[in-house]
C-alpha positions in Angstrom: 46.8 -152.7 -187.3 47.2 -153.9 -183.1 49.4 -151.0 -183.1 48.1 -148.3 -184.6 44.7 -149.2 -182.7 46.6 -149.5 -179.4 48.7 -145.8 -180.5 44.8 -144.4 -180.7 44.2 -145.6 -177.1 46.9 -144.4 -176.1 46.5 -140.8 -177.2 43.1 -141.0 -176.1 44.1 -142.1 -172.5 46.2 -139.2 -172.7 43.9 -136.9 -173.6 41.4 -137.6 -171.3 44.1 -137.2 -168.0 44.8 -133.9 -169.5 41.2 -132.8 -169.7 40.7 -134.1 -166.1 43.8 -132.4 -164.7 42.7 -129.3 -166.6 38.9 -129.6 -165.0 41.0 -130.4 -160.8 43.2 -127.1 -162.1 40.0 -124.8 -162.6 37.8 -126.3 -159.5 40.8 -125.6 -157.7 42.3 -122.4 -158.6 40.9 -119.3 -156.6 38.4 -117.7 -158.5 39.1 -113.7 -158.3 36.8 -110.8 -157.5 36.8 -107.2 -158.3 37.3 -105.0 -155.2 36.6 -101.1 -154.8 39.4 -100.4 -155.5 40.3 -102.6 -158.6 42.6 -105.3 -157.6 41.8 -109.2 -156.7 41.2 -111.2 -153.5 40.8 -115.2 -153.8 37.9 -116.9 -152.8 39.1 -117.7 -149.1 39.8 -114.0 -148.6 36.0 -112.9 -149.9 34.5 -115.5 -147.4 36.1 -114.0 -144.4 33.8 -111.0 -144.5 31.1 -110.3 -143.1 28.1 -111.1 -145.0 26.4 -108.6 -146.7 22.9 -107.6 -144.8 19.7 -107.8 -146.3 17.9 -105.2 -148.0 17.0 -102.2 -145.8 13.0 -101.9 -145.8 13.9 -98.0 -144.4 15.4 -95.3 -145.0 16.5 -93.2 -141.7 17.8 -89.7 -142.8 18.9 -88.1 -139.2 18.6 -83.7 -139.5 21.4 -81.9 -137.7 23.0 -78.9 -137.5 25.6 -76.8 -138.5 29.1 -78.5 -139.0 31.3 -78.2 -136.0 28.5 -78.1 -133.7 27.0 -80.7 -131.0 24.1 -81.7 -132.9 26.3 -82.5 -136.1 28.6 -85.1 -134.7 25.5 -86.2 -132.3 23.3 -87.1 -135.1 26.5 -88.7 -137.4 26.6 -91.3 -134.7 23.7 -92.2 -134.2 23.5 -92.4 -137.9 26.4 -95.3 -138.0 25.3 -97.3 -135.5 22.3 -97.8 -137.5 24.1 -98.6 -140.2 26.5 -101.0 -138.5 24.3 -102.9 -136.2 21.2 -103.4 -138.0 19.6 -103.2 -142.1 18.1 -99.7 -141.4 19.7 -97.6 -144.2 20.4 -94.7 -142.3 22.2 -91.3 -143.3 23.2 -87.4 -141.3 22.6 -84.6 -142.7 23.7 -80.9 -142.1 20.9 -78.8 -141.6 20.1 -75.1 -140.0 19.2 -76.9 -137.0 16.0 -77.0 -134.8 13.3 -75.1 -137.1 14.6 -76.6 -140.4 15.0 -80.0 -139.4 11.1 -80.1 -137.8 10.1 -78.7 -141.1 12.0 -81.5 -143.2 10.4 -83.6 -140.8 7.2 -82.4 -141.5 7.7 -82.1 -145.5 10.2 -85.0 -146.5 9.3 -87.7 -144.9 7.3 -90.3 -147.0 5.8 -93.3 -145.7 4.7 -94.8 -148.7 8.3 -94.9 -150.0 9.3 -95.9 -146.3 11.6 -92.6 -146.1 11.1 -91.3 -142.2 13.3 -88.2 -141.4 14.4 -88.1 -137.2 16.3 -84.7 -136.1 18.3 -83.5 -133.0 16.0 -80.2 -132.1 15.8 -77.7 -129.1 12.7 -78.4 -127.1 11.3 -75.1 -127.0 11.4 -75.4 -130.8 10.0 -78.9 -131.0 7.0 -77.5 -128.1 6.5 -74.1 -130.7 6.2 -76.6 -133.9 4.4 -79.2 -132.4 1.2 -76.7 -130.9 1.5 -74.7 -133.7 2.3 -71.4 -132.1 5.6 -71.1 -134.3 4.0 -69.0 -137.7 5.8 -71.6 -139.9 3.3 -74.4 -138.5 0.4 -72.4 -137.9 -1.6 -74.3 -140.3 0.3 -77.8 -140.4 2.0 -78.5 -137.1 4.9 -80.4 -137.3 4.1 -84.4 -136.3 6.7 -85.7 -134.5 7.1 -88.4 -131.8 10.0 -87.9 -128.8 12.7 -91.1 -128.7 14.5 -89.7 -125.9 16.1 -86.8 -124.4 19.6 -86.0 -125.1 21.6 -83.7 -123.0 20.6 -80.1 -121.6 21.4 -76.7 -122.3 20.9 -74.2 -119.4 19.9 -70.8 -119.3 22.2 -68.6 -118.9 21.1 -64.9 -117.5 24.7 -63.1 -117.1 25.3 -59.8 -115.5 28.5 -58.0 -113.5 28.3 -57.8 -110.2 28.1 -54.1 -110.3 24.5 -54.4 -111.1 22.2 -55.3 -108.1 20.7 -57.8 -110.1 20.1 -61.3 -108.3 17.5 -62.8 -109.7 15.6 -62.6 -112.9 12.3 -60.5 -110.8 15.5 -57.6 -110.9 15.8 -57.4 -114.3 12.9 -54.7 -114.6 14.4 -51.2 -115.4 17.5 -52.8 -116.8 19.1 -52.9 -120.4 18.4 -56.1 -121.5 19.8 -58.0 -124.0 17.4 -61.5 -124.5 19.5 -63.2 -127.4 19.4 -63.2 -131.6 16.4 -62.4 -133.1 14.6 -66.0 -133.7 17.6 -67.9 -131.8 16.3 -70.5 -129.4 18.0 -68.4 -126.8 15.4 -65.7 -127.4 12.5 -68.3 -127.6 13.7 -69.3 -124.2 14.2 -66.2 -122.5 10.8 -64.9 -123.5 9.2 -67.9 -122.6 10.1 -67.1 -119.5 9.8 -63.5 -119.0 6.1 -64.3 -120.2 5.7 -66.6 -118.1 7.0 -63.6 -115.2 4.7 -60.9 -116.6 7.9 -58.9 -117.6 7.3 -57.0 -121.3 10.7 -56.2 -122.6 9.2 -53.5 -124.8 7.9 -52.0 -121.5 9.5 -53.4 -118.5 13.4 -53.0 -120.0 14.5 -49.3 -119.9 16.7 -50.7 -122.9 15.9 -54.1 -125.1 18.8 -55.4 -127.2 18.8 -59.0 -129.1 22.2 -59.7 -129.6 23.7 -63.2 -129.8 26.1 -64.7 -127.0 29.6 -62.9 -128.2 27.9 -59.6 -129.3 26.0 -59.7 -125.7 29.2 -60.8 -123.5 31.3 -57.8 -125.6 28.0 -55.7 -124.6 28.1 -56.3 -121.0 31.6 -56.1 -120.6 31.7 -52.8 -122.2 29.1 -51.6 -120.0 26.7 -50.9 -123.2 24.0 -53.8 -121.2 23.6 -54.6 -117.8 22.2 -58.1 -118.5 21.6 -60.7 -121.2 20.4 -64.4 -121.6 22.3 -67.2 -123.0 21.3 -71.0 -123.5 23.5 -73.6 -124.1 26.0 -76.1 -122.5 28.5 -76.1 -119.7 30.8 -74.4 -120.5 29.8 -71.4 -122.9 33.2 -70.1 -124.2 32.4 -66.5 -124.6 31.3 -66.7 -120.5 34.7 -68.5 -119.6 36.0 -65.1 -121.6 34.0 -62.9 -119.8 34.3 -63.7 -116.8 38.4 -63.5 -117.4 37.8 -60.3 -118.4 36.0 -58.9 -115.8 37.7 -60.5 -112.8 39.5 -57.8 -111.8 36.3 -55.8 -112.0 34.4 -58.0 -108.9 33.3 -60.4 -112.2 30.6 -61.9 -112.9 26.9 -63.5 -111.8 24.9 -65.3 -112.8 20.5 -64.4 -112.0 19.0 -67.1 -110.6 15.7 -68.8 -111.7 14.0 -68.9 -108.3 11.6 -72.3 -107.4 8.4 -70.0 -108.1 9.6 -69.0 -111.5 10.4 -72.3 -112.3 7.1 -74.1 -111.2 4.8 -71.1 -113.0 6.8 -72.1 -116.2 6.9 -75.7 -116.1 2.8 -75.9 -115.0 2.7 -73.4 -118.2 4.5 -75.3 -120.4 4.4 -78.8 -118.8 7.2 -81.0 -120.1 9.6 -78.0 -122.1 12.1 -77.2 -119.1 13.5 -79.0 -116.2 14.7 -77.8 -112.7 18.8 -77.1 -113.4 21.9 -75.7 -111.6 25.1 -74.4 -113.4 27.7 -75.4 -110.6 30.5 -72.3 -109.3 33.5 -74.0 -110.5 32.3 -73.7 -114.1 32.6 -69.9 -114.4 34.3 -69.3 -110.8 31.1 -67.7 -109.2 30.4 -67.7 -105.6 27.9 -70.1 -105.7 26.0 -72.6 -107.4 23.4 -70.6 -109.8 19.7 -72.6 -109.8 18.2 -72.0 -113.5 16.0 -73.9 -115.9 17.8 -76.7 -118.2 16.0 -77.2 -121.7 17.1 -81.1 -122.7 17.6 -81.2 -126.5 15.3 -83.6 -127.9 15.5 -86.6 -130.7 12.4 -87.2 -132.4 10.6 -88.4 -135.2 7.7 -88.7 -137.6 5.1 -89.8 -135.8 3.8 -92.2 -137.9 7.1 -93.9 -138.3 6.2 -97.3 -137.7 6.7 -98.8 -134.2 9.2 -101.8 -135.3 11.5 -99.0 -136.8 11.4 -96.8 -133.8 12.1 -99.5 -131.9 15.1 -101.0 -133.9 16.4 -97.5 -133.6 16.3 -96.8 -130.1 17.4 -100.3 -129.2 20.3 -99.8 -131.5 21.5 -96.2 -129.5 20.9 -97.6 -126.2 23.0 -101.2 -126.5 25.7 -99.0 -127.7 25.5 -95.5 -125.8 29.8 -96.4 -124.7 30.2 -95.8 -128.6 28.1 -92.4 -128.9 29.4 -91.4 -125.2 32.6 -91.7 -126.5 32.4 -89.8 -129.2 30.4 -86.9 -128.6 31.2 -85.4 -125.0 27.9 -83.9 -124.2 26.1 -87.2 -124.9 27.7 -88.5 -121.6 24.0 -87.4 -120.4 22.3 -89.2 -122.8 20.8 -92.4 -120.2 18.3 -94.2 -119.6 17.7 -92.3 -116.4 17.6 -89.1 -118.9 15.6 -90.7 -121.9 12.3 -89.9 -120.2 12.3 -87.1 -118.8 9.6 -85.6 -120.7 7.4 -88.4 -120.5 3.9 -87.3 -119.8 4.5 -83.5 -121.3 2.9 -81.7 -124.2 5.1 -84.1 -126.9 4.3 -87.6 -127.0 6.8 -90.1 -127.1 6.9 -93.0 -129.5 5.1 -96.1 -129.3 8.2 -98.0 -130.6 10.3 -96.2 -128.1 8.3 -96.6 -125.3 8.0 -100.5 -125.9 12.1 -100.5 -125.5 11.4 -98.4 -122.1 9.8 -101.2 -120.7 11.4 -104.2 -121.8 14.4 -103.3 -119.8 12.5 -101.3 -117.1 13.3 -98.2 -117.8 9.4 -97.5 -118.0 7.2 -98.9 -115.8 
């Protein structure tokens, strides 16, 4: 009887190492987790990641333009440093540009579901939208805020030195070409000849509104004797041009004289700045004075001012990133951020209250 009872302990003993070694086995074996892509990491290897953010109260969708272009990679940045540095969900879209992105501004954005749309847009665009002179927000302008100011575009007026044209005052009597029809060229370059009291349907003895390759081809074949471009430093189809027509004296480029430019900037206060396309860009004999438009990012208005302020924080503690990635963002400072602070646009609340706390704003 001793031993069969003391056999019963024994198995018992037994079996109660065996579930404790079993229970130290599990506690200690890595547990595994499903990755994206289907296989396992252990424990140790999940807990050296970051951890995962918290919920995004926003959603950030940044308007564009066409892919390839400035404003496509521009706003794709911005975009991810959104989503890496802070819980904003933010996304880049491709878009038609400056009118279609104001309008999805205008149209898509929902506050009540915390959806604000933001867009890279040409200022004369933004300045046509906003006051309601563009047909398309006649009756509902588009409301939009300024974060900052990007990089410029200058306007270009091109013409061979055959001409006798020297500055834009010359261009009466002249076949003109003033860009594509609804391009932000054309807004620009009759802006301006508004602004001059020049009526291309009158004043030109010839009005063409081609876009920049069609014009360059145009002038080059002797078809124009000017036409306006806007747009960066350099313009390919000018670096072509001018090739072209070297042997032929080349080309020059009509300055914006200071009166032009102050009767259009008192007319449209805050659209244009003062600009000068250097010589060495398009080997002219001299520095060329004209008007530079700086591309604009903005956003719903009503957006509120934490967001804004998360987002333009975010840009600005990382601009090495964005300058280093997009070329012509290399302008896009502090110094630059402002400068159409106290024009026709407002700028953001939220954005402003970043301005000052590191005394960019007064």
């Amino acid at each position: 009887m001793r031993t069969t009872l003391l056999m019963i302990g024994v198995v018992v003993v037994l079996a109660i190492i065996a579930i404790l070694v079993a229970t130290i086995g599990q506690n200690v074996a890595p547990p595994t987790t499903q990755t994206r892509t289907g296989s396992t990491q252990t424990a140790q290897t999940q807990t050296s990641q970051p951890q995962q953010k918290a919920p995004a109260s926003y959603s950030v969708i940044i308007a564009t333009g066409g892919t390839g272009g400035v404003y496509y990679y521009y706003g794709g940045v911005v975009a991810g440093m959104l989503k890496n540095f802070t819980n904003i969900d933010a996304t880049s879209i491709q878009t038609a540009a400056s009118i279609d992105n104001l309008l999805l501004i205008r149209d898509k954005s929902d506050p009540t579901k915390g959806i604000y749309y933001c867009a890279t847009v040409l200022p004369d665009s933004a300045y046509l939208a906003y006051t309601g002179q563009d047909s398309r927000f006649k009756d509902r302008r588009a409301p939009i805020a300024i974060m900052w100011a990007m990089y410029p575009n200058y306007l270009h007026i091109v013409t061979r030195s055959d001409t006798g044209i020297k500055t834009v005052y010359d261009l009466k009597g002249k076949r003109v070409s003033t860009g594509a029809p609804g391009s932000g060229t054309e807004v620009e370059a009759l802006l301006l000849l508004q602004v001059l009291g020049i009526d291309p349907a009158k004043d030109f003895s010839k009005w063409e509104r081609l876009g920049a390759a069609e014009s360059a081809n145009a002038l080059k074949d002797g078809a124009i004797d000017a036409y306006f471009w806007s747009g960066g430093l350099p313009t390919s189809s000018i670096v072509e041009l001018a090739a072209a027509l070297k042997q032929r004296g080349g080309i020059v480029l009509v300055e914006v004289p200071d009166d032009a430019i102050n009767a259009f900037t008192q007319k449209f206060p805050g659209l244009a700045t003062k600009g000068v396309i250097p010589k060495n860009v398009y080997g002219t004999d001299k520095d060329v004075q004209t008007l530079s438009f700086w591309n604009m990012f903005v956003c719903h208005k009503d957006m509120p001012d934490e967001l804004a302020y998360q987002i333009t924080k975010t840009v600005f503690e990382h601009l090495d990133i964005l300058q280093k990635s997009v070329a012509a963002a290399k302008d896009t400072t502090l110094k630059n951020a402002l400068l159409y602070y106290g024009g026709t646009i407002p700028y953001h609340p939220g954005a402003l209250r970043y301005y000052k706390e590191v005394g960019a704003l007064k």
